[in-house]
N, C-alpha and C positions, 0 to 999 in steps of 0.2 A: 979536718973539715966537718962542720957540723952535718950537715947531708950524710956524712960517711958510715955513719953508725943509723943497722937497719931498728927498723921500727920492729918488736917481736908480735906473735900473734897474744900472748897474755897484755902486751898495751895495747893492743888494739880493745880489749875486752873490757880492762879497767876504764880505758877510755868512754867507751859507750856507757859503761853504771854509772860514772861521774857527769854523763850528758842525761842523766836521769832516764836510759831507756829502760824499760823491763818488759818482762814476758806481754805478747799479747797486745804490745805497741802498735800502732798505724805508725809509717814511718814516710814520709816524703823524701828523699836523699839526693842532695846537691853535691858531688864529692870530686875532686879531681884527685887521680893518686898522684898525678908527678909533682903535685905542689906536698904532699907529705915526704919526701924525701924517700929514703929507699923503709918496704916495707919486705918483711917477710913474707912471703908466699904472692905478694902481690895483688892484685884486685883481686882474686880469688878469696884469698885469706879476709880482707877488709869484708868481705858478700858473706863469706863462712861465720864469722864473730859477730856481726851482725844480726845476720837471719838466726843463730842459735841465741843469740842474746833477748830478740822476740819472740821467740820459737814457734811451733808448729801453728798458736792463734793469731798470732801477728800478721803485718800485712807489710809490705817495703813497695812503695813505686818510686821511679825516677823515671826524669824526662828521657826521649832518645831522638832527639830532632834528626831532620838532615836537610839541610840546606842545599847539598849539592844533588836533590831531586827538583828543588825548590828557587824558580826563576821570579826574584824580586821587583818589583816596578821602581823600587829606588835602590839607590846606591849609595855607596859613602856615609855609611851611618843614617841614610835618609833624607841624605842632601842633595840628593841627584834622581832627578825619574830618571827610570831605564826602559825596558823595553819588554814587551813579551817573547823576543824568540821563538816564534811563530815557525818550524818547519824546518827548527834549529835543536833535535831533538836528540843531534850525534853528540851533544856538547856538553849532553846533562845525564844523568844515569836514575833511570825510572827506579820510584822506590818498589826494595820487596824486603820480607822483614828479616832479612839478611844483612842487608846493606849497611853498614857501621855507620854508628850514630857519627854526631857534628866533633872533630878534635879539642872543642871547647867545650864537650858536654862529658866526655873523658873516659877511661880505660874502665872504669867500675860499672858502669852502663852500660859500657858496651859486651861486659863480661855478664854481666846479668840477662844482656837478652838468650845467652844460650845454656844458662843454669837452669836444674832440675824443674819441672812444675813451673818452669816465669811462663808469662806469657805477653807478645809483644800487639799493640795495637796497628792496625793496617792504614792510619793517615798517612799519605806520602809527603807529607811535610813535619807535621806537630804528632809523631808516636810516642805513646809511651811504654815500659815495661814492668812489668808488674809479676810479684810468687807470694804466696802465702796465702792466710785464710778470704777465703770470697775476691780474692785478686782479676780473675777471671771477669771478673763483672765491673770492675773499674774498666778494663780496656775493649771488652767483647763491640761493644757501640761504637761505629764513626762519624763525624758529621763533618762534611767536611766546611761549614762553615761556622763551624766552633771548636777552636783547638785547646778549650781550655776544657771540655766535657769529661777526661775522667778525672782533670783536679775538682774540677764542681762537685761530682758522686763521691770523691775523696774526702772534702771539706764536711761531708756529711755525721763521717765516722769519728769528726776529733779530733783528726793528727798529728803528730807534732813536725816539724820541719827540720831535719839536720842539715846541716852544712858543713864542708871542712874543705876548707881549701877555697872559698869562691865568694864571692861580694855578692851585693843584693841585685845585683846586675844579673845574677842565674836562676835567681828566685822566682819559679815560676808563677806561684800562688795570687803575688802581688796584682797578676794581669788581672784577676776576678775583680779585682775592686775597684780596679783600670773602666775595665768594660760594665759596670756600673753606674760608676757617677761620668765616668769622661769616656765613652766608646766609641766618638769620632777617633778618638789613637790607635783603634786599629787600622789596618790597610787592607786594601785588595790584591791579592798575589794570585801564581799560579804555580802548581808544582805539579812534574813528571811523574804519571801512574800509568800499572800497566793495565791493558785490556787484552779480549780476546785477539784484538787485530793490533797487538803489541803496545808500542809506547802513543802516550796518547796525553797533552796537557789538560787538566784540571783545575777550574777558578776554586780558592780556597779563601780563607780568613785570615789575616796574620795578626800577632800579638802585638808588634810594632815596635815604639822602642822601649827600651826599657833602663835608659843612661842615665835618668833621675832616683832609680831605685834608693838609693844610695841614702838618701836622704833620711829613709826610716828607721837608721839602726838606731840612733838615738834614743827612738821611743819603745823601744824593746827591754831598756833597763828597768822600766815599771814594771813589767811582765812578772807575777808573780811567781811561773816554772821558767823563766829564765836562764840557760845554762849556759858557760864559755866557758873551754879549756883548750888545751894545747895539747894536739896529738902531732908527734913526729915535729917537725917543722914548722906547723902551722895550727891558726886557729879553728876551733869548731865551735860551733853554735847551736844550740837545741830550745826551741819553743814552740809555742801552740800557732800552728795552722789559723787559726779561726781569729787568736787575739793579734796576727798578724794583718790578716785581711779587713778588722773590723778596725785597724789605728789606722792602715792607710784609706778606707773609707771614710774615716770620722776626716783625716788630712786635707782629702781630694773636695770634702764636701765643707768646709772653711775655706779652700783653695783650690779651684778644679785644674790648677797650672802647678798644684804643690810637688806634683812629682816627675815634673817636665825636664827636660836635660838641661836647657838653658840655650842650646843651641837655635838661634831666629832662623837658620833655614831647615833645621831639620822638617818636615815635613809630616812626621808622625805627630809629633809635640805641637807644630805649626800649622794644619792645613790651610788654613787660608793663606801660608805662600805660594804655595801653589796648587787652588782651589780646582783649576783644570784637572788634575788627578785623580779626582775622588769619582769622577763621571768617566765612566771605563765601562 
């Protein structure tokens, strides 16, 4: 079986100089390991080759959402209002920065929020984790009606975007360009946080959908740092942060529907199917 044979920790390393990282890197990381097949040492090992591959100037964030603090007003990919669950508070589990990130955001995430020096952001819905130089200052800030605030201080520094394992469907970055030229695509949510007098819901922001992503790989082959290769089982992909958010900006702004799912009732993509939703 191809799966069978483990990934070592020296491919994991060649891996990353072939994705153009080196010392000193900002690094955004989208990774799933179960789609790498089996690796040596495991998330740990991927987080170790890594963070030594940028080393001590370097900086590494990844997203660490969690949904299940996080009570949606739609449903079904956004094709269903749902409800606040108002006083329905045994059903959800208030975030604290313990609480393991979304099972789609994946085992390297979640293994980062308890590595050396990381440090995890306190949104009960859109956290992120962050180690390395000045990492601190990406996530120290919450707002809880802007879940893209430490990609924004992030986009500041440069940095490139890895992925391995995951479609542009994870891609968080892209939402900046989203909530730019087309910001009606976000939605109004609520997620469980806690307070003095324990769990307690919270109106927040959400990023919305994100099922058209898919559409900008294509324009990432001009990218002149451009990188794809195969680690384990699966592709990886490394480019620039910035010339990512600025192709789907230039797209959104020829097309403010260019990076819509396609779906006529999604409701994120759609509001005006169902305009009652937005007045909440």
């Amino acid at each position: 079986m191809l799966g069978s044979r483990k990934i070592s920790p020296d491919e994991l390393s060649e891996g990353f100089a072939r994705l153009g990282l080196v010392g000193g890197e900002c690094i955004m990381l989208h990774a799933l390991l179960e789609s790498m097949g089996m690796v040596d040492g495991g998330a740990a090992m991927v987080l170790h080759r890594l963070t030594r591959t940028i080393g001590s100037e370097g900086t590494l964030l990844m997203p660490t959402f969690t949904s299940v603090a996080r009570h949606a007003i739609f449903h079904s990919n956004f094709t269903r209002k749902g409800c606040w669950c108002e006083g329905m508070e045994s059903r959800y589990i208030p975030f604290i920065p313990e609480l393991q990130p979304d099972k789609e955001i994946g085992a390297i995430a979640h293994r980062l929020c308890s590595w050396p020096s990381s440090r995890r952001s306190n949104h009960p819905a859109y956290s992120y984790v962050a180690v390395g130089n000045r990492g601190d200052e990406l996530v120290r800030e919450v707002k809880l009606d802007d879940p893209l605030l430490p990609v924004r201080k992030f986009l500041k520094r440069n940095p490139r975007l890895v992925t391995i394992g995951v479609g542009f469907l994870a891609v968080t970055a892209i939402h900046l360009a989203v909530e730019t030229v087309k910001p009606a695509k976000f939605v109004k949510e609520r997620a469980l946080s806690m307070s003095s007098k324990g769990p307690v819901w919270v109106e927040i922001r959400s990023t919305g959908c994100s099922n058209g992503f898919g559409k900008l790989f294509s324009m990432l082959g001009s990218a002149a740092d451009f990188r794809q290769i195969s680690i384990g089982m699966v592709r990886a992909e490394s480019y620039s942060m910035k010339y990512l958010v600025d192709s789907a900006q230039s797209l959104l702004k020829e097309d403010s529907n260019g990076l819509d799912c396609g779906n006529a009732s999604c409701l994120s993509c759609h509001p005006s199917a169902n305009s009652t939703s937005r007045n909440l």
